[in-house]
ChimeraX commands (.cxc) that place a marker at each C-alpha (Angstrom):
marker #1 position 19.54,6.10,-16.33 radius 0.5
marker #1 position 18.24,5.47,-12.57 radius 0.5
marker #1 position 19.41,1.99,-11.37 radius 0.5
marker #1 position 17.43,-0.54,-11.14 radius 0.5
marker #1 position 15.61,-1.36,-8.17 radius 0.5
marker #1 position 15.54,2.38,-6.73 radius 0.5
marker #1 position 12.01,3.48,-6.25 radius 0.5
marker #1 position 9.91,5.25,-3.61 radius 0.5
marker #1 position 7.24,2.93,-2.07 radius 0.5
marker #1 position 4.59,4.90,-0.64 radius 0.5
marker #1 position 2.62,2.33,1.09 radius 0.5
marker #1 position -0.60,2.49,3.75 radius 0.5
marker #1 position -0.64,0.99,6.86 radius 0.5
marker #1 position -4.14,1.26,7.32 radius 0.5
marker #1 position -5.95,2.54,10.52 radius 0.5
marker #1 position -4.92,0.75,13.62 radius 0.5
marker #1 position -2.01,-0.76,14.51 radius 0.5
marker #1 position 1.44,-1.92,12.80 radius 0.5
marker #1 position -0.15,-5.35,11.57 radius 0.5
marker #1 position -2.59,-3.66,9.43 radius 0.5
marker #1 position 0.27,-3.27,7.21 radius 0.5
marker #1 position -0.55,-5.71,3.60 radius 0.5
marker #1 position 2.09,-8.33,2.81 radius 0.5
marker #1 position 3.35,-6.93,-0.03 radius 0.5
marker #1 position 3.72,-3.40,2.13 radius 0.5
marker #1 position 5.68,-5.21,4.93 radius 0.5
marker #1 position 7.75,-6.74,2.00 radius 0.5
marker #1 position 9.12,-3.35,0.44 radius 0.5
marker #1 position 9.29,-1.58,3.84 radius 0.5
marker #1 position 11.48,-5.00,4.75 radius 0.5
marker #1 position 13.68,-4.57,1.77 radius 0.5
marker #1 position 13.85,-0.67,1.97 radius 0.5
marker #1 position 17.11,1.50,2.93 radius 0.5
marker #1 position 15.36,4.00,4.41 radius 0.5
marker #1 position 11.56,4.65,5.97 radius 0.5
marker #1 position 9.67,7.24,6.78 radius 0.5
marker #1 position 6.68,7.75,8.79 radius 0.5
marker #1 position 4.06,10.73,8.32 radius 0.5
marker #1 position 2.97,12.30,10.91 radius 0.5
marker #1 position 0.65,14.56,11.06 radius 0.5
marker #1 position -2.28,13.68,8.48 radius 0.5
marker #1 position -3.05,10.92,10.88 radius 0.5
marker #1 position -1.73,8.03,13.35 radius 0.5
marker #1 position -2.08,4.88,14.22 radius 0.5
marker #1 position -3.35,3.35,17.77 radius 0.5
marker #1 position -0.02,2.28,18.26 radius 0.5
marker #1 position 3.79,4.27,18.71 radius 0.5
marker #1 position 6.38,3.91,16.10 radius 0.5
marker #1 position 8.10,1.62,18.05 radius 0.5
marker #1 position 6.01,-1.20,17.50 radius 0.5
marker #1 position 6.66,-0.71,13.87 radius 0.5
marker #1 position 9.98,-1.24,14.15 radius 0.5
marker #1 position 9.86,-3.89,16.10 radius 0.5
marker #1 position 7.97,-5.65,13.36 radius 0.5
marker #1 position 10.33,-4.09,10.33 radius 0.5
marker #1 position 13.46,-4.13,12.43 radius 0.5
marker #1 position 14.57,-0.81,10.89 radius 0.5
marker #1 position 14.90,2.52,12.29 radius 0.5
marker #1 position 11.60,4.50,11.22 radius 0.5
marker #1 position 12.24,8.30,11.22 radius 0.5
marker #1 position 8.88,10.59,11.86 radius 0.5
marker #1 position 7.96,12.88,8.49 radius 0.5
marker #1 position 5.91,15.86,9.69 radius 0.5
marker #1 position 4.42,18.58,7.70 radius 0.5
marker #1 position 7.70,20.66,7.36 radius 0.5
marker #1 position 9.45,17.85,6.15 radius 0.5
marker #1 position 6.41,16.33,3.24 radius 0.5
marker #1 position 5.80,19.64,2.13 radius 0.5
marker #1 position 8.44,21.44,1.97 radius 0.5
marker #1 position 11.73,19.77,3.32 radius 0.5
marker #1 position 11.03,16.13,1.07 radius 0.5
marker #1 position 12.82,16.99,-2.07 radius 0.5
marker #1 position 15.49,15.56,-0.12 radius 0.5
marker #1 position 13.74,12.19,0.18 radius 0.5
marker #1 position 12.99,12.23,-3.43 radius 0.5
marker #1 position 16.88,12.42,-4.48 radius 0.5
marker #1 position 17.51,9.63,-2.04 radius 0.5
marker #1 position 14.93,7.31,-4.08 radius 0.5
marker #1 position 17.34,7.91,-7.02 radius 0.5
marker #1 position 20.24,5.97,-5.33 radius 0.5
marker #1 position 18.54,4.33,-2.29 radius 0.5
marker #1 position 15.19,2.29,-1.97 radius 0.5
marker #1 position 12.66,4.34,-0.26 radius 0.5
marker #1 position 9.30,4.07,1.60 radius 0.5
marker #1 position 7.01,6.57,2.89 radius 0.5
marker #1 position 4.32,5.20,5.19 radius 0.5
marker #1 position 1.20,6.84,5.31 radius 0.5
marker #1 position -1.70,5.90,8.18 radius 0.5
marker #1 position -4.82,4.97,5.85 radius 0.5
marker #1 position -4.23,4.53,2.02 radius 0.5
marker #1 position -1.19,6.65,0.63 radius 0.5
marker #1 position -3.76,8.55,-1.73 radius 0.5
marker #1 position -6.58,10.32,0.14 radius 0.5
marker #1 position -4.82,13.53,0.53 radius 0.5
marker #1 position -4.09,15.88,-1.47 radius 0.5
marker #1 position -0.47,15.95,0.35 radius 0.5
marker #1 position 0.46,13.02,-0.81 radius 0.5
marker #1 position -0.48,12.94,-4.22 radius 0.5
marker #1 position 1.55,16.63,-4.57 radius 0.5
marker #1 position 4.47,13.99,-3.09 radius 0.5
marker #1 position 3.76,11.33,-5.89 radius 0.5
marker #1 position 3.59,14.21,-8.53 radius 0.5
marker #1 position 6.94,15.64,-7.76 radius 0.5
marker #1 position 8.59,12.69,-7.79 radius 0.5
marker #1 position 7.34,11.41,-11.10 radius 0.5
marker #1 position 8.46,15.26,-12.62 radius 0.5
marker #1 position 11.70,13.99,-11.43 radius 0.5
marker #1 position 11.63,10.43,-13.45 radius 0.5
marker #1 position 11.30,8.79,-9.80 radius 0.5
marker #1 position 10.55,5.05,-10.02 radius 0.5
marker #1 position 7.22,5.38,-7.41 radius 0.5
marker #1 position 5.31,2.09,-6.50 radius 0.5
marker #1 position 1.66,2.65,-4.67 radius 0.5
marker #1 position 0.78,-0.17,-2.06 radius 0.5
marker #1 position -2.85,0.69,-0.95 radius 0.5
marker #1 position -4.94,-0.04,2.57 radius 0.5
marker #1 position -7.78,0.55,4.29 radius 0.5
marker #1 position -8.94,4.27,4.83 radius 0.5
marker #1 position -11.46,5.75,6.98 radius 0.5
marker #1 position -13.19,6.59,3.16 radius 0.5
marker #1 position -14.31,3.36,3.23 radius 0.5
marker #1 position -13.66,2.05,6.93 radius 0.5
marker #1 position -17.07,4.48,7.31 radius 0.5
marker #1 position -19.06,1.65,5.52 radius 0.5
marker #1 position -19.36,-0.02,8.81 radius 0.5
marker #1 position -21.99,2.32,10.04 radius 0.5
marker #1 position -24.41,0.74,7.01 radius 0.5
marker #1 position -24.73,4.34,5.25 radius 0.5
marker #1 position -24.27,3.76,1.42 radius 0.5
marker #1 position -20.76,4.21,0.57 radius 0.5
marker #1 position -21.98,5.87,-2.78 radius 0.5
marker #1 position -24.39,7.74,-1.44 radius 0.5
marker #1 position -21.66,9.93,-0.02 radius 0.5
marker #1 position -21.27,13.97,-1.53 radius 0.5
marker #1 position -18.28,15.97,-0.84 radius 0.5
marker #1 position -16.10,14.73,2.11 radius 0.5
marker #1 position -15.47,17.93,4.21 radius 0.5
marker #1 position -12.97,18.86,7.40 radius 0.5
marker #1 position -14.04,20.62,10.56 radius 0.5
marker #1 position -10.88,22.91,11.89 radius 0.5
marker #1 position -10.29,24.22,15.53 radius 0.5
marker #1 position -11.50,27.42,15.26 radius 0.5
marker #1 position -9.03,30.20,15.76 radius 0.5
marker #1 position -9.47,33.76,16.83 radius 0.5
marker #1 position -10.46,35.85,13.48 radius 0.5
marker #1 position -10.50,32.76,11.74 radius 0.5
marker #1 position -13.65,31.78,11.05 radius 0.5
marker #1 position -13.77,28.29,9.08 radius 0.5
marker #1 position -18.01,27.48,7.74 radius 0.5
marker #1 position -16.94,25.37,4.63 radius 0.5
marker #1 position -18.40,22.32,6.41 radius 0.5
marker #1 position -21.65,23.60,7.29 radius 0.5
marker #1 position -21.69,24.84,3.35 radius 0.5
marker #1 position -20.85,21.23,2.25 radius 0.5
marker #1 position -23.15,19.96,4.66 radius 0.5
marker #1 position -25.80,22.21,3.27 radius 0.5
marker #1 position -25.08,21.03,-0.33 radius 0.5
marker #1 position -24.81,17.63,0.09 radius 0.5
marker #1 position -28.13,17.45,1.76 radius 0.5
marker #1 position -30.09,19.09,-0.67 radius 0.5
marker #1 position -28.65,16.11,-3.10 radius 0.5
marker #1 position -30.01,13.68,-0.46 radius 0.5
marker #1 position -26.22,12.52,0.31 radius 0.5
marker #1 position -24.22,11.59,3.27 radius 0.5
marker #1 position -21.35,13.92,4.39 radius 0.5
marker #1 position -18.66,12.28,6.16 radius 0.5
marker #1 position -16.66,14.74,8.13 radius 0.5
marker #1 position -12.97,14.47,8.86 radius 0.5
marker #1 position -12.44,16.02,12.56 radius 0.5
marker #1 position -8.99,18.05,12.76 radius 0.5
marker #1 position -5.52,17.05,14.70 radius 0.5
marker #1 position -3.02,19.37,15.58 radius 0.5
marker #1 position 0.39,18.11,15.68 radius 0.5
marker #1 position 3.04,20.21,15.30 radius 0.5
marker #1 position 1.15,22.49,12.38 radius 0.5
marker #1 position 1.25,25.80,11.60 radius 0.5
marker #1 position -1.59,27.95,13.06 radius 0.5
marker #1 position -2.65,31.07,11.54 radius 0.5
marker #1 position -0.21,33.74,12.98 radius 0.5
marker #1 position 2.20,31.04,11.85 radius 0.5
marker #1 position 0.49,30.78,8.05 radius 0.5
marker #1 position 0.26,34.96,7.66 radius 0.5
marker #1 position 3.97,35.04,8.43 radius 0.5
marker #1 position 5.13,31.85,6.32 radius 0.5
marker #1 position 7.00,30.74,9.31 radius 0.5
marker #1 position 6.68,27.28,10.41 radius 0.5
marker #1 position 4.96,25.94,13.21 radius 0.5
marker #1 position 6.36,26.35,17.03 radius 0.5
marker #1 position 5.82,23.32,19.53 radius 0.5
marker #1 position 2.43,22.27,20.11 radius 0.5
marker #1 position 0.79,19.76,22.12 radius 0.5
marker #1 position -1.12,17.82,20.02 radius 0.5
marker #1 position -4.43,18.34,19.86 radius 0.5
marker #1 position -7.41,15.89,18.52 radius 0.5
marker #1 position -10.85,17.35,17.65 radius 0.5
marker #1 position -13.71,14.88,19.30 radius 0.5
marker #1 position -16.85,14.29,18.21 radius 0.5
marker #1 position -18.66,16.83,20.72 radius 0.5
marker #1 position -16.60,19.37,20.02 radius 0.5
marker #1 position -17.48,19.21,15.99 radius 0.5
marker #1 position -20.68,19.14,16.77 radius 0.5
marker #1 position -20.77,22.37,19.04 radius 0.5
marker #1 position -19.11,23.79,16.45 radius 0.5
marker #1 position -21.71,23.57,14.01 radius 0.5
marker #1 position -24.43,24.54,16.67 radius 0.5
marker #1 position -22.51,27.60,17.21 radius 0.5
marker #1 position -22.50,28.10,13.23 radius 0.5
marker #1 position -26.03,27.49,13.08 radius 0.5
marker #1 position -26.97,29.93,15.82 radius 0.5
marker #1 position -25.22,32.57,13.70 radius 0.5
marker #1 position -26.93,31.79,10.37 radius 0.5
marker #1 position -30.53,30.19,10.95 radius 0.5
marker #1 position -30.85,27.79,7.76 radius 0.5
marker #1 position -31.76,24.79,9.88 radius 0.5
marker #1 position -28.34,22.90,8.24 radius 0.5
marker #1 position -27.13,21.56,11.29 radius 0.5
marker #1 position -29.80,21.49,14.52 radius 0.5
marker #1 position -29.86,20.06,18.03 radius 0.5
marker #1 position -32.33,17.89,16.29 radius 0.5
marker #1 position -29.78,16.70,13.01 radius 0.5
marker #1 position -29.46,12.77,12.85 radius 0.5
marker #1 position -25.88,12.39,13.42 radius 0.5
marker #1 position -23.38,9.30,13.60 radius 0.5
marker #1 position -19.86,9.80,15.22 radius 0.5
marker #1 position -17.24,7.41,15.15 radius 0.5
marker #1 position -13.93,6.79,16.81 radius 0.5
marker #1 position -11.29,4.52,16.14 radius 0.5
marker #1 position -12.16,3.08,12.90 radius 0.5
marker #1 position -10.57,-0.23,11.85 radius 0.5
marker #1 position -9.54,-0.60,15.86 radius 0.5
marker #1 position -10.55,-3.25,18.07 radius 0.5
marker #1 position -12.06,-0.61,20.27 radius 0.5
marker #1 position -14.22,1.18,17.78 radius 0.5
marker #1 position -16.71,3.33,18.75 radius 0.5
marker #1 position -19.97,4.15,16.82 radius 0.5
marker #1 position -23.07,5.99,17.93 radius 0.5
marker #1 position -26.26,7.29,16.12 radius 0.5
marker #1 position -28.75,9.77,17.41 radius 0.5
marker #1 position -29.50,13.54,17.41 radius 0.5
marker #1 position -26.79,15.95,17.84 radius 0.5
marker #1 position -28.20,17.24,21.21 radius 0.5
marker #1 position -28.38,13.59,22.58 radius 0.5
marker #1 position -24.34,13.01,21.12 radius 0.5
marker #1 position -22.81,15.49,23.10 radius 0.5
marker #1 position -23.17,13.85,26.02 radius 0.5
marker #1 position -21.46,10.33,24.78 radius 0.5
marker #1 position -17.72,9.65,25.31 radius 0.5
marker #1 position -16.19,8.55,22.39 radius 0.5
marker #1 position -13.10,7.49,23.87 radius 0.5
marker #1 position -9.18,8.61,22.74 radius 0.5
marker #1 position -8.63,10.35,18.61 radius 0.5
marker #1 position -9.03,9.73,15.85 radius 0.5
marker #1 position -12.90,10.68,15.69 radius 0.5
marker #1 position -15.25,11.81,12.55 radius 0.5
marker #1 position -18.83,12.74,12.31 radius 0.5
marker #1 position -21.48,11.80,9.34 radius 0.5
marker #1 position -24.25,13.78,8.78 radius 0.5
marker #1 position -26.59,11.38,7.12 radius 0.5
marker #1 position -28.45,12.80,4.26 radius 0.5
marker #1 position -32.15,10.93,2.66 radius 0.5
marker #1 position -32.54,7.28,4.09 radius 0.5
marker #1 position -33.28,4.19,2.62 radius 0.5
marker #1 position -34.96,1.81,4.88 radius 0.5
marker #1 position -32.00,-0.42,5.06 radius 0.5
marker #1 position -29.65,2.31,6.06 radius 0.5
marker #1 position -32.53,3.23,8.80 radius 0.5
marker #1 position -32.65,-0.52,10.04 radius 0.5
marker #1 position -28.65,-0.18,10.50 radius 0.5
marker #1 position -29.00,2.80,12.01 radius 0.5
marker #1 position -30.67,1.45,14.94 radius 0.5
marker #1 position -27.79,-1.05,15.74 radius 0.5
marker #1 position -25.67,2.18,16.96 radius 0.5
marker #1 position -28.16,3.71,18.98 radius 0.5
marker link #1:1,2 radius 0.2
marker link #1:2,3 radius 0.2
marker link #1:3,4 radius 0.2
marker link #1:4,5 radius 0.2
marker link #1:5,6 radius 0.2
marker link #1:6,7 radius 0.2
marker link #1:7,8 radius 0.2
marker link #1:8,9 radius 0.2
marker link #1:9,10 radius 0.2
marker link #1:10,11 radius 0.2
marker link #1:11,12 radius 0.2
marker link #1:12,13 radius 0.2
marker link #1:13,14 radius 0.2
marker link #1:14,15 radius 0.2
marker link #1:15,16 radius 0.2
marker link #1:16,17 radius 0.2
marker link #1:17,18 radius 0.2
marker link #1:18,19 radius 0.2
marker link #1:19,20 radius 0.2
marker link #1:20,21 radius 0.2
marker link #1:21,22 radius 0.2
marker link #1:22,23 radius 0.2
marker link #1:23,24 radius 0.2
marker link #1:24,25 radius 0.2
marker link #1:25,26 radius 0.2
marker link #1:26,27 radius 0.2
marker link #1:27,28 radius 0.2
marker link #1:28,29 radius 0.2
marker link #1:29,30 radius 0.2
marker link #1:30,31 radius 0.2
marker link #1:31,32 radius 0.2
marker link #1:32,33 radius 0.2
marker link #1:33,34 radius 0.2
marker link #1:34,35 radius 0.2
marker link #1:35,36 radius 0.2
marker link #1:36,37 radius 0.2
marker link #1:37,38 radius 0.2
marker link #1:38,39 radius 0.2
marker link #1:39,40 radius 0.2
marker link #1:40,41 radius 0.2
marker link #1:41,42 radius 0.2
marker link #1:42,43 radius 0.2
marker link #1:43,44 radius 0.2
marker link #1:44,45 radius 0.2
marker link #1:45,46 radius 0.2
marker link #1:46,47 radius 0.2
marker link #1:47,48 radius 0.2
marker link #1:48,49 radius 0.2
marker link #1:49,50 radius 0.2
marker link #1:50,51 radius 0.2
marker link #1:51,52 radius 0.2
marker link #1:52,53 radius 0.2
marker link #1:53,54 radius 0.2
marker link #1:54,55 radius 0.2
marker link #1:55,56 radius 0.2
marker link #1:56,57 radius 0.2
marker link #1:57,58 radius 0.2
marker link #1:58,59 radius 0.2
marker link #1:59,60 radius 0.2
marker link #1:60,61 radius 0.2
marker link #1:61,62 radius 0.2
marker link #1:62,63 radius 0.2
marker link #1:63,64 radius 0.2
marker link #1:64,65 radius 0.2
marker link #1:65,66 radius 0.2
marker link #1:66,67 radius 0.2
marker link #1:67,68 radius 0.2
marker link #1:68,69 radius 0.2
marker link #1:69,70 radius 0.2
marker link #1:70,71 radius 0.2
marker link #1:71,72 radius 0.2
marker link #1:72,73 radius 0.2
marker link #1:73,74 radius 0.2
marker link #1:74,75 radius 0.2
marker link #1:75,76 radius 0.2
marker link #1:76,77 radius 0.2
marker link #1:77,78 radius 0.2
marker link #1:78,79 radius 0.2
marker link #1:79,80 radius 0.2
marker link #1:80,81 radius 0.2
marker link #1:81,82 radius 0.2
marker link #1:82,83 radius 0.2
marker link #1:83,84 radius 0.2
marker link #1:84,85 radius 0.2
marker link #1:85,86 radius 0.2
marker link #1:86,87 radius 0.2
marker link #1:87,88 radius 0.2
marker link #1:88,89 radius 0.2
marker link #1:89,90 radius 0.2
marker link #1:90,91 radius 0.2
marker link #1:91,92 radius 0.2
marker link #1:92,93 radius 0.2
marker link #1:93,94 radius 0.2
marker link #1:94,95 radius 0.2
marker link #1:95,96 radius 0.2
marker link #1:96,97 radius 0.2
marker link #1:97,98 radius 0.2
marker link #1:98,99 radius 0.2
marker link #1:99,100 radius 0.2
marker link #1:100,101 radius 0.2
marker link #1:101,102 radius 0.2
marker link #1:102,103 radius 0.2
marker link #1:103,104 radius 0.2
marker link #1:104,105 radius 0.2
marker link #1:105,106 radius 0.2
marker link #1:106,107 radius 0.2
marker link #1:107,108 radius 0.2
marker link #1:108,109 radius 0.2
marker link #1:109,110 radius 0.2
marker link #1:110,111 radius 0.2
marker link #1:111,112 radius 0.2
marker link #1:112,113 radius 0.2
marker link #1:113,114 radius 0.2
marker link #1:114,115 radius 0.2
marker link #1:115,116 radius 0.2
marker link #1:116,117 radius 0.2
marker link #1:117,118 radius 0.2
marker link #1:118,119 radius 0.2
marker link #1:119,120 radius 0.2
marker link #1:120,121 radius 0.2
marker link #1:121,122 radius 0.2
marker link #1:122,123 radius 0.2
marker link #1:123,124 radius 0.2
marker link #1:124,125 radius 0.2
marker link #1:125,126 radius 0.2
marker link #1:126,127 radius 0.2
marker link #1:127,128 radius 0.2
marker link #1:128,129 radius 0.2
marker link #1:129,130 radius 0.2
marker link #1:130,131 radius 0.2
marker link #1:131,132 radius 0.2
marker link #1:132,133 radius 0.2
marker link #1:133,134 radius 0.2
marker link #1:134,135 radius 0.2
marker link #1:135,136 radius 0.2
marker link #1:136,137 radius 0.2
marker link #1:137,138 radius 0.2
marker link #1:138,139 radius 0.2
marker link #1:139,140 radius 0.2
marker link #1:140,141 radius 0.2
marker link #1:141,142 radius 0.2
marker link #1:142,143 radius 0.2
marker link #1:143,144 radius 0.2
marker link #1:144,145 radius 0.2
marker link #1:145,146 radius 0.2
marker link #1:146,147 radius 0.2
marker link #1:147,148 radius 0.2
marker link #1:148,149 radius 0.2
marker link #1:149,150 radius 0.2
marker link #1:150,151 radius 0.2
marker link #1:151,152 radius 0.2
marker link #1:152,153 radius 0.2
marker link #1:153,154 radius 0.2
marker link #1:154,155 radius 0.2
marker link #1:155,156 radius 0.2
marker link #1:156,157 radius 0.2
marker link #1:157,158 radius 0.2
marker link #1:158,159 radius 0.2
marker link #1:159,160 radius 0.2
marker link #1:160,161 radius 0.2
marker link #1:161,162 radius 0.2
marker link #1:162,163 radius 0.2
marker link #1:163,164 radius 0.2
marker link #1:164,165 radius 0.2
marker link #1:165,166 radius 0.2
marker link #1:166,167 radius 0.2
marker link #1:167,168 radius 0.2
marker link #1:168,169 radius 0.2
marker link #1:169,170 radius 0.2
marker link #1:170,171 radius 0.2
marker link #1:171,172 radius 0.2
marker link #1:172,173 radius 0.2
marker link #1:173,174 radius 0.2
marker link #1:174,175 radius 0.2
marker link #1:175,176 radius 0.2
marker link #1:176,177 radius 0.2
marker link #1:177,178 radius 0.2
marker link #1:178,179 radius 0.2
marker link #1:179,180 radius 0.2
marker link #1:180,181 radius 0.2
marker link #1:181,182 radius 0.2
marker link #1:182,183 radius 0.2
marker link #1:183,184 radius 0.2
marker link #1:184,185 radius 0.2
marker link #1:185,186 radius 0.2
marker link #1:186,187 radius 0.2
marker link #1:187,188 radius 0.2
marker link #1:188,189 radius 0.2
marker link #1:189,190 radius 0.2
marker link #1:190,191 radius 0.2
marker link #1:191,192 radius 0.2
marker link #1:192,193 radius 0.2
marker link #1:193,194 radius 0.2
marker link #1:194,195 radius 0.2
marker link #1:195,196 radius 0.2
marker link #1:196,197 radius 0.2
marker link #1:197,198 radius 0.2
marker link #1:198,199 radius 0.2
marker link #1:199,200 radius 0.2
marker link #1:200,201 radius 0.2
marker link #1:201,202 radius 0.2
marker link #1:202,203 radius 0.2
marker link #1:203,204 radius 0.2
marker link #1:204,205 radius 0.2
marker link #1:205,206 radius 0.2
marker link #1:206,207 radius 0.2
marker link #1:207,208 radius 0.2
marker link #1:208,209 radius 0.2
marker link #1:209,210 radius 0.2
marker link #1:210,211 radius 0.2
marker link #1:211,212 radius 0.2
marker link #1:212,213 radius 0.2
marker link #1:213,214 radius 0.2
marker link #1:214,215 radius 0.2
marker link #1:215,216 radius 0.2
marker link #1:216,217 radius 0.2
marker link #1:217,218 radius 0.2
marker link #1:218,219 radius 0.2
marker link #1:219,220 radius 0.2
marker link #1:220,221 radius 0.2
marker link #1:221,222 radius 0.2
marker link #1:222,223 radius 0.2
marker link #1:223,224 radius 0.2
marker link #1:224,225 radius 0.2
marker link #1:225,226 radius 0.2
marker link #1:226,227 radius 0.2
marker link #1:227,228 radius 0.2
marker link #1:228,229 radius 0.2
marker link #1:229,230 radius 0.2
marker link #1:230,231 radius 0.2
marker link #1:231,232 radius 0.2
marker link #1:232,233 radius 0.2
marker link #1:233,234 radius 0.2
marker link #1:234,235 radius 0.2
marker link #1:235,236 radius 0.2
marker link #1:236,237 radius 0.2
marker link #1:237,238 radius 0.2
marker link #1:238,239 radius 0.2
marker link #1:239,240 radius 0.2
marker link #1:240,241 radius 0.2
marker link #1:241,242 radius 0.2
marker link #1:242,243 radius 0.2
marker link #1:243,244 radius 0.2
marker link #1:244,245 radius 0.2
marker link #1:245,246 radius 0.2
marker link #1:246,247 radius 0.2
marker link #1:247,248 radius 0.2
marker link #1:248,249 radius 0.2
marker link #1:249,250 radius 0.2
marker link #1:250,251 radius 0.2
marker link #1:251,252 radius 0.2
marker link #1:252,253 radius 0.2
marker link #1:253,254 radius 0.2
marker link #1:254,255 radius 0.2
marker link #1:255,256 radius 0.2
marker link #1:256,257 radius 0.2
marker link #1:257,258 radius 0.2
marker link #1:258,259 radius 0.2
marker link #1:259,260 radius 0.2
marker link #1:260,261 radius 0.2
marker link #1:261,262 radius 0.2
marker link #1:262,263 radius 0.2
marker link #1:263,264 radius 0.2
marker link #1:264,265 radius 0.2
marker link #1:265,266 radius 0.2
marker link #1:266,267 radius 0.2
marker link #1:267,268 radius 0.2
marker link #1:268,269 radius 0.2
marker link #1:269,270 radius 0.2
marker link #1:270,271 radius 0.2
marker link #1:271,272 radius 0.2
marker link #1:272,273 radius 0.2
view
């Protein structure tokens, strides 16, 4: 029998700083014997330090090593200690974390979900249908011998549904890369790197050059954002020629290619302009 009371919070903090944390969230992380931070799927527009200032607890940084492969160890703790993983956005868009929350519950783990705001639906400030959305895809750094076109595919599919594709631009923090993945070793010390807004969109020019199916064109209606949920967000609409020019500021960035427009989506369209 596990004693009562232990259980593994995994709870969102949302997408900008450490009071975007929900009551009940700050509650459980309050009452919690140990907390962890991910990473590397995302972070806030604020250090760690800030959070515990405002938990006044020790937060200890979870990276990719550690959720994936090193967090059975976490999971045994839950079983004796109260637990709680924080997660930037809501604890259960990726697929990371619900392999974490599936684990645990193989193991008879007492979990408890706390949800937040995620850029999934932080995205419905740009005025673009949230259900008018297809697949949500990821552009990667491109890597020598590595060539990565799933986005321009899901690109390509969602607009011949008429839907939206909202693009999630890639960070590098302390990952693998692929000499690292071919060898199963884990990842040496990298700077961390942030994908911008230009640089996703070059990289679908340069995709486009190679295959000609007019997908993705200096003339594509695109919106990129930056900083989502922040006080300093950033959104801009136009062609993808005219947005590689624009500074969108400091990460985290993503790109929508719109798909078939209703006149109201048009109309808010032209506020970002």
């Amino acid at each position: 029998m596990l004693k009562k009371g232990m259980t593994l919070y995994i709870i969102g903090l949302g997408l900008n700083d450490e009071k975007d944390i929900t009551l009940k969230g700050l509650e459980k992380v309050r009452s919690a014997d140990k907390i962890y931070l991910e990473s590397y799927t995302a972070i806030l527009q604020c250090g760690k330090e800030r959070l515990e200032e405002l938990y006044g607890k020790k937060v200890i940084l979870a990276d990719r090593d550690f959720v994936e492969k090193g967090s059975e160890s976490m999971i045994n703790e839950a079983k004796e200690k109260e637990i709680a993983f924080l997660v930037v956005g809501d604890p259960m868009s990726a697929t990371t974390h619900l392999d974490l929350y599936l684990r645990a519950v193989k193991q008879n783990i007492k979990i408890e979900i706390i949800h937040n705001a995620s850029v999934m639906n932080a995205v419905g400030i740009v005025g673009l249908e949230l259900y008018k959305y297809g697949k949500t895809t990821s552009v990667v750094f491109p890597e020598e011998g590595w060539d990565v076109q799933t986005h321009y595919d899901v690109i390509k599919q969602n607009k011949a549904s008429g839907l939206h594709t909202l693009c999630l631009l890639d960070i590098k923090v302390k990952e693998p890369g692929k000499e690292d993945l071919m060898n199963n070793r884990s990842a040496k010390g990298v700077e961390p790197r942030f994908m911008t807004v230009n640089q996703a969109i070059n990289n679908l020019l340069s995709i486009e050059e190679k295959r000609k199916e007019k997908v993705f064109t200096e003339d594509t209606l695109c919106v990129g954002c930056a900083r989502l949920g922040g006080n300093d967000m950033i959104v801009k609409a136009g062609d993808a020629k005219s947005l590689l020019t624009e500074d969108f500021g400091g990460p985290l960035h993503s790109l929508i290619v719109p798909g078939n427009l209703h006149f109201m989506e048009e109309e808010a369209l032209t506020l970002w302009k």
